[in-house]
Backbone as XML, in Angstrom:
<?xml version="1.0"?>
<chain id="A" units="angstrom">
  <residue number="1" name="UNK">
    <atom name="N" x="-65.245" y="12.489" z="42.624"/>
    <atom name="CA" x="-65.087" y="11.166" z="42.051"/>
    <atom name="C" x="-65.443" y="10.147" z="43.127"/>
  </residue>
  <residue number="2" name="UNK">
    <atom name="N" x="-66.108" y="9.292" z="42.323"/>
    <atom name="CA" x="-66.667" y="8.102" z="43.901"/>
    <atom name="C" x="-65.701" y="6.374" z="43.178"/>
  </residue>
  <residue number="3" name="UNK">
    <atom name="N" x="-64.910" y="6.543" z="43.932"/>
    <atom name="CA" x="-64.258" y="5.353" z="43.144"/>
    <atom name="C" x="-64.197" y="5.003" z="44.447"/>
  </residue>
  <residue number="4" name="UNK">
    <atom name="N" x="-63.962" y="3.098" z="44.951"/>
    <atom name="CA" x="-63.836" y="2.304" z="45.613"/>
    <atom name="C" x="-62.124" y="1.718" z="45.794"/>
  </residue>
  <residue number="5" name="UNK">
    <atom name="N" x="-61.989" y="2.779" z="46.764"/>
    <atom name="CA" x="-60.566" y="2.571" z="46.768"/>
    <atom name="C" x="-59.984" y="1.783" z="47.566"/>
  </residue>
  <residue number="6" name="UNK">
    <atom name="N" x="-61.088" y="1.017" z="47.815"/>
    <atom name="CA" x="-60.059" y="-0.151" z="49.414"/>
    <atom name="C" x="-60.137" y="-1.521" z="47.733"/>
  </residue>
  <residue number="7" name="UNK">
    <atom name="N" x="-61.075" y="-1.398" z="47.193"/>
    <atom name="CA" x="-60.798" y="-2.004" z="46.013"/>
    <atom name="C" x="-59.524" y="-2.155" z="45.555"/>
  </residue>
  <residue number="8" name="UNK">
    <atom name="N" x="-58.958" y="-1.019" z="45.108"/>
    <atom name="CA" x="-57.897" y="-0.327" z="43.946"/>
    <atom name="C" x="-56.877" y="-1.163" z="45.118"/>
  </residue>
  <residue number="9" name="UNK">
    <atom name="N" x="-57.172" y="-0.722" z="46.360"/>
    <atom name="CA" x="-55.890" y="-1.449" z="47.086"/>
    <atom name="C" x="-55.302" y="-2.327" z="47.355"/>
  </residue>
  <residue number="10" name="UNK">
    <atom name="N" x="-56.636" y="-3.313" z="47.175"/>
    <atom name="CA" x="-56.552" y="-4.743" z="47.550"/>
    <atom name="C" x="-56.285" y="-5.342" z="46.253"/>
  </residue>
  <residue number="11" name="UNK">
    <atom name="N" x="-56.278" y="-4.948" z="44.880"/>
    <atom name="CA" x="-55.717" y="-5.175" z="43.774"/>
    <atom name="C" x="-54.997" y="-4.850" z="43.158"/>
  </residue>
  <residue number="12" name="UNK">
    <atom name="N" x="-54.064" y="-3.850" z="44.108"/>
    <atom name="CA" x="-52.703" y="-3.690" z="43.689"/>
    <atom name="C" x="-51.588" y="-3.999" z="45.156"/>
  </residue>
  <residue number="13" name="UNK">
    <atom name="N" x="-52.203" y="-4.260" z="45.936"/>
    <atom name="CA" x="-51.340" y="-4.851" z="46.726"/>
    <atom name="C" x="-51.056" y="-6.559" z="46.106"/>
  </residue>
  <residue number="14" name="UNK">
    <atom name="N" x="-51.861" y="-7.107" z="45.923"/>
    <atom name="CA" x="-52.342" y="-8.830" z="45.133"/>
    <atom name="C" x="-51.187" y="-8.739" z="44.076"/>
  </residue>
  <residue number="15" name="UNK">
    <atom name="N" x="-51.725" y="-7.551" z="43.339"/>
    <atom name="CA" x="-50.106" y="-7.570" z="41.728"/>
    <atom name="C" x="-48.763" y="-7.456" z="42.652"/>
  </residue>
  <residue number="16" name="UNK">
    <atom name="N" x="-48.922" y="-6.766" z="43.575"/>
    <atom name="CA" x="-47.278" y="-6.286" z="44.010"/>
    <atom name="C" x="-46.787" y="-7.307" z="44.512"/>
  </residue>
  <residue number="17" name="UNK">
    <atom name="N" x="-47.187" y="-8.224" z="45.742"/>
    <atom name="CA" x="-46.962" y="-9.356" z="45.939"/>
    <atom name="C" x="-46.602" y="-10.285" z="44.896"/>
  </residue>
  <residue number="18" name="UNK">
    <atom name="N" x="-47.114" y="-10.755" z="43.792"/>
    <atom name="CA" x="-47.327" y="-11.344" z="42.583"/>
    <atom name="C" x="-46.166" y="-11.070" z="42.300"/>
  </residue>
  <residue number="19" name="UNK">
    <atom name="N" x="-45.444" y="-9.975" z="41.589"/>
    <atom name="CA" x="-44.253" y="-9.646" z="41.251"/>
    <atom name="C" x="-43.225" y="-9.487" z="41.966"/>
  </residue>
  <residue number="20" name="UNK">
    <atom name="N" x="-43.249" y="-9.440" z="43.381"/>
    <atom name="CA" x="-42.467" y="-9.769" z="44.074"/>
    <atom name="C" x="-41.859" y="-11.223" z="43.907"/>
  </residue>
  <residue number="21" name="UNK">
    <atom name="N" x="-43.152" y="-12.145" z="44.139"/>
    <atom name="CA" x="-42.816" y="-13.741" z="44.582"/>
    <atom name="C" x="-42.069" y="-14.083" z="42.567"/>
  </residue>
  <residue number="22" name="UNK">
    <atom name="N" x="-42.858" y="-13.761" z="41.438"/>
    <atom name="CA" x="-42.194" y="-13.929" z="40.975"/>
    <atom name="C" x="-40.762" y="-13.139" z="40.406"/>
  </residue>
  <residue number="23" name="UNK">
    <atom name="N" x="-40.607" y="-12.346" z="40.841"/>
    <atom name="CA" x="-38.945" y="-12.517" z="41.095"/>
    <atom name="C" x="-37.975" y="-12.509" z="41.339"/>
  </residue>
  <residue number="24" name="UNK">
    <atom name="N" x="-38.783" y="-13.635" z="42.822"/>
    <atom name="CA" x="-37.675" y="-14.275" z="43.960"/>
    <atom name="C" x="-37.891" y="-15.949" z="43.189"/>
  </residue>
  <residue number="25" name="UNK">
    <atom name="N" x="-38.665" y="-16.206" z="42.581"/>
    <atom name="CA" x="-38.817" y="-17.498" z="41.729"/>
    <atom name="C" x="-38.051" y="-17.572" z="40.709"/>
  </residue>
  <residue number="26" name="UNK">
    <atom name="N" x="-38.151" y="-16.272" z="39.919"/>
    <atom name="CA" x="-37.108" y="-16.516" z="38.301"/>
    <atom name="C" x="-35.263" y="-15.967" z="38.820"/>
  </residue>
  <residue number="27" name="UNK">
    <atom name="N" x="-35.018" y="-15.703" z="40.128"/>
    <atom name="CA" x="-33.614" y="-15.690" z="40.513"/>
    <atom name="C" x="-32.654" y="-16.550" z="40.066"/>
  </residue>
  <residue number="28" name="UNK">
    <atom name="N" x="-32.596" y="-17.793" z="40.230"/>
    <atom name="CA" x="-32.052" y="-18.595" z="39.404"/>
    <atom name="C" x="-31.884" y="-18.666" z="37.849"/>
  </residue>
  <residue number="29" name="UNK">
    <atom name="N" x="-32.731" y="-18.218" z="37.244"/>
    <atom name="CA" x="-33.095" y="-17.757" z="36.025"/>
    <atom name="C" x="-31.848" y="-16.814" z="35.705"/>
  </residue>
  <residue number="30" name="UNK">
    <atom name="N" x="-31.390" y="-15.810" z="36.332"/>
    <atom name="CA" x="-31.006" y="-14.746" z="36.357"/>
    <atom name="C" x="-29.496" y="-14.774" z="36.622"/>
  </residue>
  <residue number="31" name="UNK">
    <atom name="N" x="-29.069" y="-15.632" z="37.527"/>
    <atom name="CA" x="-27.773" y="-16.017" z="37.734"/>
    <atom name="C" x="-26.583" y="-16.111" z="36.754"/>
  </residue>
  <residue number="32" name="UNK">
    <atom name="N" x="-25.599" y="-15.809" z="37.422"/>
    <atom name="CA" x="-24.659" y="-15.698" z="36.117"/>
    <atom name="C" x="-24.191" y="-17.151" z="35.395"/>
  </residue>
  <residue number="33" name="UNK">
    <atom name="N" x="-24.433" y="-17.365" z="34.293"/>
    <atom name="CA" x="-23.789" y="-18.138" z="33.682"/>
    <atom name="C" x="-22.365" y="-19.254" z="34.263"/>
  </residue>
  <residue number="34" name="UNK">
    <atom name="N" x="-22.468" y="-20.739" z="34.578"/>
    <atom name="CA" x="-20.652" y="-21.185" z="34.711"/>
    <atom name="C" x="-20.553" y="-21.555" z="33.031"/>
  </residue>
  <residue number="35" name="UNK">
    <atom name="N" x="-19.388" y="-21.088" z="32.562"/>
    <atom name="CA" x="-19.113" y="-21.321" z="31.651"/>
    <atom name="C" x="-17.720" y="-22.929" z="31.613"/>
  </residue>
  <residue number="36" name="UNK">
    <atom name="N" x="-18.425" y="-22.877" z="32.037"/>
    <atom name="CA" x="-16.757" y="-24.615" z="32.219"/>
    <atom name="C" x="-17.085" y="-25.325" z="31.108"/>
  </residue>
  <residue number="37" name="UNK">
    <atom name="N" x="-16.451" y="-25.041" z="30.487"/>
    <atom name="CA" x="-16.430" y="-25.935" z="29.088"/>
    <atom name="C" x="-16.194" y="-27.748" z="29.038"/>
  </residue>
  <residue number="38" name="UNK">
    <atom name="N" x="-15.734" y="-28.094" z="30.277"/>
    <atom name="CA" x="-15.605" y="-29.342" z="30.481"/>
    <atom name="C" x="-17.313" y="-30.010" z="30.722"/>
  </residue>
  <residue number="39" name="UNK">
    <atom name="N" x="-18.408" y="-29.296" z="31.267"/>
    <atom name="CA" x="-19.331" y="-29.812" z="31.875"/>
    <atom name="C" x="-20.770" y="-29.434" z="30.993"/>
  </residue>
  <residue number="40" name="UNK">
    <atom name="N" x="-20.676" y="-28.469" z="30.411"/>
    <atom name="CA" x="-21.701" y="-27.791" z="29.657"/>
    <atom name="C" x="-21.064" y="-27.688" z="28.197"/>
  </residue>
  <residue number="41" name="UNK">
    <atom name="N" x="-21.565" y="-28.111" z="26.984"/>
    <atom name="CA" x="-21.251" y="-27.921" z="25.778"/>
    <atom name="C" x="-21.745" y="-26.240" z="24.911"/>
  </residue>
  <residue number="42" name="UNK">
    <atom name="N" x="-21.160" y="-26.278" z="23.882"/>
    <atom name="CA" x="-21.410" y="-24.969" z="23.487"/>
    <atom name="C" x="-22.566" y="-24.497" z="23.332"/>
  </residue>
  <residue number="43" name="UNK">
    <atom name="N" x="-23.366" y="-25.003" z="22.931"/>
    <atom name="CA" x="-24.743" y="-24.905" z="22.189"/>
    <atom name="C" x="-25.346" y="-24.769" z="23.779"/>
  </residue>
  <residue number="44" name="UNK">
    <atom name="N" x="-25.337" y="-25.570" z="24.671"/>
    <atom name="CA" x="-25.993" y="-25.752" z="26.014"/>
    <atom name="C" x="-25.630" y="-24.502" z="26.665"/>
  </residue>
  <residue number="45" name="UNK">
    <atom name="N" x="-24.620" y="-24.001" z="26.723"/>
    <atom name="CA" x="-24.286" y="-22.689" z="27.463"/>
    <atom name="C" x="-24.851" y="-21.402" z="26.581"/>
  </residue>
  <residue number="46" name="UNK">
    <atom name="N" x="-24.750" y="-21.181" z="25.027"/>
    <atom name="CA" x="-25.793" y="-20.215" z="24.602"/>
    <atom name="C" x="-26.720" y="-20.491" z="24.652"/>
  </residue>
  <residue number="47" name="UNK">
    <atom name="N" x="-27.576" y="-21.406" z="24.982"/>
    <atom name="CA" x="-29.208" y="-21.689" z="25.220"/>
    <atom name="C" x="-29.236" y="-21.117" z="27.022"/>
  </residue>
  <residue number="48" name="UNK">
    <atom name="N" x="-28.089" y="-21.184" z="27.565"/>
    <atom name="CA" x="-28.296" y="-20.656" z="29.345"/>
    <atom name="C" x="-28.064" y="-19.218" z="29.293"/>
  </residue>
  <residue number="49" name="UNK">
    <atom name="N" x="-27.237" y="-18.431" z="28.462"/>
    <atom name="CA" x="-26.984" y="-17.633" z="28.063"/>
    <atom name="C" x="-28.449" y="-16.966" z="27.895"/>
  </residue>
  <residue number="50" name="UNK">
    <atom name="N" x="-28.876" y="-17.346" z="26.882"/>
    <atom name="CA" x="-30.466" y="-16.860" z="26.411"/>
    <atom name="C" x="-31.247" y="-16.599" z="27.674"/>
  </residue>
  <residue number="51" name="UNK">
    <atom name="N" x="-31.389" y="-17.787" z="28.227"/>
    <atom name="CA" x="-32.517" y="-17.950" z="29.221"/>
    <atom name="C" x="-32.171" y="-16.993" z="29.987"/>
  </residue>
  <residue number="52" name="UNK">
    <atom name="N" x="-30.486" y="-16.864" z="30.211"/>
    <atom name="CA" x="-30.517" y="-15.869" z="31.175"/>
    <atom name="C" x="-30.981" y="-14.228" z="30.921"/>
  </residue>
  <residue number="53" name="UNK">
    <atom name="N" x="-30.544" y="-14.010" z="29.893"/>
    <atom name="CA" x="-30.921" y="-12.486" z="29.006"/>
    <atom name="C" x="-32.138" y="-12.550" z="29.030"/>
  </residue>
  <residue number="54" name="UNK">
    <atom name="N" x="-33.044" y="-13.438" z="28.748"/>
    <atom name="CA" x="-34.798" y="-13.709" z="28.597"/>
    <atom name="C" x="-34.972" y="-12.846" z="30.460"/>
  </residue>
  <residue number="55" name="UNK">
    <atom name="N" x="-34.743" y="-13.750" z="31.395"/>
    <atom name="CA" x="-35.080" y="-13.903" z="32.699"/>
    <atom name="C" x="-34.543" y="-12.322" z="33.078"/>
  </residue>
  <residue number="56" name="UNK">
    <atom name="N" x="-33.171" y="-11.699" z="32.852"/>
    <atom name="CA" x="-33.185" y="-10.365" z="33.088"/>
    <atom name="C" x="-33.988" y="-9.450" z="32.667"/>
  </residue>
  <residue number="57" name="UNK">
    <atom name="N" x="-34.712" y="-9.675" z="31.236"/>
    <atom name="CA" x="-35.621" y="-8.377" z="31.041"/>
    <atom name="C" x="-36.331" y="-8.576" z="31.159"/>
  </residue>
  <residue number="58" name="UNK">
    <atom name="N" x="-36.959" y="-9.758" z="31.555"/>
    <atom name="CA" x="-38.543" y="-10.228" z="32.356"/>
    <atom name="C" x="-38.940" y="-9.302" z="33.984"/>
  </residue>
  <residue number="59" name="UNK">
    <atom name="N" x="-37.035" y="-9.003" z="33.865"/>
    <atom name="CA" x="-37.265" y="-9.055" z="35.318"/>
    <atom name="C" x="-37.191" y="-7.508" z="35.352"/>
  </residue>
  <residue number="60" name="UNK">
    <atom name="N" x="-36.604" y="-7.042" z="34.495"/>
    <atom name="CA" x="-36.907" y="-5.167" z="34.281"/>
    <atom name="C" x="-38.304" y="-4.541" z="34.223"/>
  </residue>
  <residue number="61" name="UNK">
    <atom name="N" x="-38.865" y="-5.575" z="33.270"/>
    <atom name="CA" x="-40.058" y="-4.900" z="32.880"/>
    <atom name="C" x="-41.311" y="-5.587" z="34.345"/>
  </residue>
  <residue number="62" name="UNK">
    <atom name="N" x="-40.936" y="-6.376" z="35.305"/>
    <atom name="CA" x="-41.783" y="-6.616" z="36.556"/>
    <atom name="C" x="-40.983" y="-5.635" z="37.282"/>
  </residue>
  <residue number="63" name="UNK">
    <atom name="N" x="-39.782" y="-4.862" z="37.458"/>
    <atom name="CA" x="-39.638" y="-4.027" z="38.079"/>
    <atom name="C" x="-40.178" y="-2.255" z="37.873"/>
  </residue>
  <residue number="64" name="UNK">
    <atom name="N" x="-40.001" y="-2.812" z="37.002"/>
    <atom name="CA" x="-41.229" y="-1.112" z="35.866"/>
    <atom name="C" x="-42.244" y="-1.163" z="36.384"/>
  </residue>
  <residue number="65" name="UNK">
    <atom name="N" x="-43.101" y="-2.478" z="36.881"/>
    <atom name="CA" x="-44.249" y="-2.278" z="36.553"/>
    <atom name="C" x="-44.034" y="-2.191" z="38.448"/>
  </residue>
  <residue number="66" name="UNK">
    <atom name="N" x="-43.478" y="-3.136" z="38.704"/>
    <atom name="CA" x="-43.909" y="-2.708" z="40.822"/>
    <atom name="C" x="-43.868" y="-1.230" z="41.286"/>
  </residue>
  <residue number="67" name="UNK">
    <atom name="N" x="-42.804" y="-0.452" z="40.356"/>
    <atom name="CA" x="-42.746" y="0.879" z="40.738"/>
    <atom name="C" x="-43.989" y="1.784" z="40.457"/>
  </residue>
  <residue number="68" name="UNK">
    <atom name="N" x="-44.461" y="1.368" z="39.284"/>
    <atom name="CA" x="-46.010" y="1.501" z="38.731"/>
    <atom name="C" x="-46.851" y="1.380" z="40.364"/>
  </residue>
  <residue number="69" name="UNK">
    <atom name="N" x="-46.934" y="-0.008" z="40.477"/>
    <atom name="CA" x="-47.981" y="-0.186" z="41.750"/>
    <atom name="C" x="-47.830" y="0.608" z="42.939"/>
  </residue>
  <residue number="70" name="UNK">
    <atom name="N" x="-46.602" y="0.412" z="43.377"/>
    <atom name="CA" x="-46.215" y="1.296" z="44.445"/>
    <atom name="C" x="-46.584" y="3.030" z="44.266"/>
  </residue>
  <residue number="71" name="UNK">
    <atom name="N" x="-46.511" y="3.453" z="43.468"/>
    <atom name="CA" x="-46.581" y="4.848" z="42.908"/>
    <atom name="C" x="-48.062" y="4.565" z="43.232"/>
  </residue>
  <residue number="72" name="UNK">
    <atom name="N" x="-49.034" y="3.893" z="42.546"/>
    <atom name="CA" x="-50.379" y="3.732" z="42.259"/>
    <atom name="C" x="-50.701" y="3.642" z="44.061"/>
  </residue>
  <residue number="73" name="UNK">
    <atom name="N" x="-50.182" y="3.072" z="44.506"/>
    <atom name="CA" x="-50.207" y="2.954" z="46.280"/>
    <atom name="C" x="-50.558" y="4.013" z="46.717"/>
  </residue>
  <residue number="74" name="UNK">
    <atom name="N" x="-48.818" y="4.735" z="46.903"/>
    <atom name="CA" x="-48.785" y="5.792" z="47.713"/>
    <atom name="C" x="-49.580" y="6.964" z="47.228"/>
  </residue>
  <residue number="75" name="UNK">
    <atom name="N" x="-50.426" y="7.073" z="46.137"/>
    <atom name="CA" x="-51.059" y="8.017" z="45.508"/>
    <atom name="C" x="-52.615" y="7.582" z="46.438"/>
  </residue>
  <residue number="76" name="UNK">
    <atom name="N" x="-52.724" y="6.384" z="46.577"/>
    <atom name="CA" x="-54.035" y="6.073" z="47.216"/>
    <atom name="C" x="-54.019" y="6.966" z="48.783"/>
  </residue>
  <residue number="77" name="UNK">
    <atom name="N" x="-52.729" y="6.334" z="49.866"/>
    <atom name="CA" x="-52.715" y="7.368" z="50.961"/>
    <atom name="C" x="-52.381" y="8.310" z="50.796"/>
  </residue>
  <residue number="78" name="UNK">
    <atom name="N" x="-52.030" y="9.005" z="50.033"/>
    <atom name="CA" x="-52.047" y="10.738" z="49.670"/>
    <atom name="C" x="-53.270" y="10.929" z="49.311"/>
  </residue>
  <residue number="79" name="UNK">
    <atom name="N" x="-54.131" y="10.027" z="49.134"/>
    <atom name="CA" x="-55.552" y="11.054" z="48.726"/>
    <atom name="C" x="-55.384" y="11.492" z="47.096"/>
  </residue>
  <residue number="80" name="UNK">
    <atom name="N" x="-54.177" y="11.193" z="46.446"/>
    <atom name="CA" x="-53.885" y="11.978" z="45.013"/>
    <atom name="C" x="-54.759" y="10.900" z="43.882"/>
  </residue>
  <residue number="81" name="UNK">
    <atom name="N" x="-55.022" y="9.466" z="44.273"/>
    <atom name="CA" x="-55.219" y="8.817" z="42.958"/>
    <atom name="C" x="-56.627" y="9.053" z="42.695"/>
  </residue>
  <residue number="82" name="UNK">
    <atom name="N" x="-56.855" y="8.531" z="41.187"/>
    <atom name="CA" x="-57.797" y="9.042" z="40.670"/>
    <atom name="C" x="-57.859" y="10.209" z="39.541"/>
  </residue>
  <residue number="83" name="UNK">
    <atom name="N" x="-56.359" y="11.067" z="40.348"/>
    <atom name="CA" x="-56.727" y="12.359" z="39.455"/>
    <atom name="C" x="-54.967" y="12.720" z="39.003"/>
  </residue>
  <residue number="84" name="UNK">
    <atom name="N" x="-55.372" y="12.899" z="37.552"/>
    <atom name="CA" x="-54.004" y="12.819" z="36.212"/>
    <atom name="C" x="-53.071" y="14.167" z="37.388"/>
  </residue>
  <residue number="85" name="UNK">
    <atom name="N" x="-51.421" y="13.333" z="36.985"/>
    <atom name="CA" x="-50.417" y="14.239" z="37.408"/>
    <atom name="C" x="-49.795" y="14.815" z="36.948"/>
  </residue>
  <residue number="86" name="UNK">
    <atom name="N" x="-50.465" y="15.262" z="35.810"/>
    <atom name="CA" x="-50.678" y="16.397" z="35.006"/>
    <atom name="C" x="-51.303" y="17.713" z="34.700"/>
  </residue>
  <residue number="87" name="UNK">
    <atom name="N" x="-52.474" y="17.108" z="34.763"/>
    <atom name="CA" x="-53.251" y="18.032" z="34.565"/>
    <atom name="C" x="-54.327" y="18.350" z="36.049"/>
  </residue>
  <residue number="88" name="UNK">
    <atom name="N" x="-54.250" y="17.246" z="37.015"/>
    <atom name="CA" x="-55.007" y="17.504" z="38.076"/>
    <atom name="C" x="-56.197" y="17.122" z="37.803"/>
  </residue>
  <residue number="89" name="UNK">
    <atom name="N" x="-56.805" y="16.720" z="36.373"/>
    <atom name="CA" x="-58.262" y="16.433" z="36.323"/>
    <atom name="C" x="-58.521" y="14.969" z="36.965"/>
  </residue>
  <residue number="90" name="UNK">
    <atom name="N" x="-59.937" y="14.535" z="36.826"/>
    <atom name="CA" x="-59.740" y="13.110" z="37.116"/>
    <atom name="C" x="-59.629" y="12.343" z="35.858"/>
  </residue>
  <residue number="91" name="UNK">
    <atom name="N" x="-59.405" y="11.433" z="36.444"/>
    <atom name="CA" x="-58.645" y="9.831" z="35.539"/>
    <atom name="C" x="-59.898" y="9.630" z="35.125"/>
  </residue>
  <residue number="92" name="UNK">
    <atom name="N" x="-60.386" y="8.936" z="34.083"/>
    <atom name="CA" x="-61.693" y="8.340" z="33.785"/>
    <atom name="C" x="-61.519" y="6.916" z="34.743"/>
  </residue>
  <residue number="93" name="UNK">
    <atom name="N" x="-62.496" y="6.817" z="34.852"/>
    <atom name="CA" x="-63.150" y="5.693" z="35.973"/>
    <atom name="C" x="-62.437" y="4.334" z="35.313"/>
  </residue>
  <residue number="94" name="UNK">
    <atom name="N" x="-63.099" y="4.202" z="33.850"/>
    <atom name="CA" x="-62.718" y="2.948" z="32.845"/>
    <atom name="C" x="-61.461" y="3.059" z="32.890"/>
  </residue>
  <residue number="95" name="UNK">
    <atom name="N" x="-60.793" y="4.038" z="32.760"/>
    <atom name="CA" x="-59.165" y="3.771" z="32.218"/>
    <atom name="C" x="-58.349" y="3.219" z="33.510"/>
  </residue>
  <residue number="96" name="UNK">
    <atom name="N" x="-59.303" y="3.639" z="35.318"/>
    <atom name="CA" x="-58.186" y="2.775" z="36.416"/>
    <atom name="C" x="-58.820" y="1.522" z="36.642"/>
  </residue>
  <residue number="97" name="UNK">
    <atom name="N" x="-60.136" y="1.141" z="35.961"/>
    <atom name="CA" x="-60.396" y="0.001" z="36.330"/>
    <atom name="C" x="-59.505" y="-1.048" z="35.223"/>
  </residue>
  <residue number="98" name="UNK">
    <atom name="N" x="-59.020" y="-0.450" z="34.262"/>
    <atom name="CA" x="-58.133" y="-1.469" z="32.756"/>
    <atom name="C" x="-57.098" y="-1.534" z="33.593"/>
  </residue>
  <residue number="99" name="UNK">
    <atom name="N" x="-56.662" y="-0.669" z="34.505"/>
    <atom name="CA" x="-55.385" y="-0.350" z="35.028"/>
    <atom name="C" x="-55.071" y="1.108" z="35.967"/>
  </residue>
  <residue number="100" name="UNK">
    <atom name="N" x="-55.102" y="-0.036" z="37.081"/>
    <atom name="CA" x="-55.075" y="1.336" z="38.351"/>
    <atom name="C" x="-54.224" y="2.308" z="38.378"/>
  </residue>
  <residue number="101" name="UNK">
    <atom name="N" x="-52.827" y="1.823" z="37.943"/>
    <atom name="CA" x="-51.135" y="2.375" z="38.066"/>
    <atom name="C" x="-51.276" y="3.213" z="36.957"/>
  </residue>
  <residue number="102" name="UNK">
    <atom name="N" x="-52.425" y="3.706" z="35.994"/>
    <atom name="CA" x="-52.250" y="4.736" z="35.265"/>
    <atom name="C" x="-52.326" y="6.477" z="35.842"/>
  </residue>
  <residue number="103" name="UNK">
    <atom name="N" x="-51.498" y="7.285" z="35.334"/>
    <atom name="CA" x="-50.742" y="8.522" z="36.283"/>
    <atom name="C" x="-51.453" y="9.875" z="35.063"/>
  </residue>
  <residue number="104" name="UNK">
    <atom name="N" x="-52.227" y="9.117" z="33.822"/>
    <atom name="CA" x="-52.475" y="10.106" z="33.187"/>
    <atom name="C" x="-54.017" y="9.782" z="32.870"/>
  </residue>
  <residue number="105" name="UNK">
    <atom name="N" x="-54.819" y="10.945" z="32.698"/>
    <atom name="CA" x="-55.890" y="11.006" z="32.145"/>
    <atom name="C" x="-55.772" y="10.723" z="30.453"/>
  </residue>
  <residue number="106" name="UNK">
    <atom name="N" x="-56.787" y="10.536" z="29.795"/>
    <atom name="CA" x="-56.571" y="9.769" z="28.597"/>
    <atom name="C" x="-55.681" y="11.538" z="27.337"/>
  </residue>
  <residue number="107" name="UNK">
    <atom name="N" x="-56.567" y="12.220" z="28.039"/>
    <atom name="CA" x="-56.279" y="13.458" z="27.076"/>
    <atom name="C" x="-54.303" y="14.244" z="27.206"/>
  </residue>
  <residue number="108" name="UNK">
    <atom name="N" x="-54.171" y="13.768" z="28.933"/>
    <atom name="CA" x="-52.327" y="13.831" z="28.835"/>
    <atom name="C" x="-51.788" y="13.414" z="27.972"/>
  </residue>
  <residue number="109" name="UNK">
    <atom name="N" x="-52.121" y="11.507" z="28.104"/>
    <atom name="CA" x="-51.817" y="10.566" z="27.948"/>
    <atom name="C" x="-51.483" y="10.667" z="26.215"/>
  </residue>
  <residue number="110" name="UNK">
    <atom name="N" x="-52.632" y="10.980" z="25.614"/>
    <atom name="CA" x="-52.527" y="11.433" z="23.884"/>
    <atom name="C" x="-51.127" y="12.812" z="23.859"/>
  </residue>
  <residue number="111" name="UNK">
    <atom name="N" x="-51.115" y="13.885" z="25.061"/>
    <atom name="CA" x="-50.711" y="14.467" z="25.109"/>
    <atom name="C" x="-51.121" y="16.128" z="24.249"/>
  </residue>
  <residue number="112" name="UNK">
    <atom name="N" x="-52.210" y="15.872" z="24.709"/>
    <atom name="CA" x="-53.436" y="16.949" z="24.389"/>
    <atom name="C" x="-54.067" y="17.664" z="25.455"/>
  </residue>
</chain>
C-alpha cells in the first residue's frame, strides 16, 4: 500500500488538537448547574439545565472520536494503519481518505 502517511498525520494531529481546544472551550458549558432560586427563575435554570445535558454529550461524542484519532495515531507508529484489525487486509485508500480513524476495511465493516 503506498499511502502518504506524514499526510494522515498531520491531519489527525490538526482534528486532535481541534477537539481538545474545543473541550477546554465548551467547559463552562458543562458545569454544574447553581440552582438558587432567588437569582435564576424556573424556566432560566431548565434552559441551563439543557445547555448543560446538550454540552455533556457534545462532549462524549468529541471524546469517542479523540480516542478514534489517537488509536488512528498510534496505528501510524506501529506501522499497523492502513490495514483492517480484523481481517489484516488493507483499508481501501478512499475509505481513510473520508476518514483516517477507520479500523475496518469496508467488507468487516458490513461484517462480511
Amino acid at each position: 500500500m503506498n499511502l502518504d502517511l506524514d499526510s494522515f498525520r498531520t491531519r489527525l494531529r490538526a482534528e486532535e488538537r481541534d477537539l481538545r481546544d474545543a473541550g477546554e472551550r465548551s467547559a463552562a458549558e458543562r458545569a454544574p448547574v447553581q440552582l438558587d432560586q432567588q437569582s435564576v427563575g424556573r424556566l432560566s435554570r431548565m434552559d441551563a439545565l439543557q445547555v448543560q445535558a446538550m454540552a455533556k454529550a457534545e462532549q462524549e461524542r468529541r471524546m469517542a472520536r479523540l480516542r478514534r484519532v489517537e488509536t488512528a495515531l498510534a496505528r501510524i507508529e506501529s506501522g499497523d494503519f492502513g490495514y483492517c484489525v480484523q481481517c489484516e487486509e488493507e483499508v481501501e485508500a478512499k475509505r481513510l481518505e473520508a476518514d483516517p480513524t477507520v479500523p475496518l476495511c469496508i467488507k468487516c465493516a458490513r461484517g462480511g
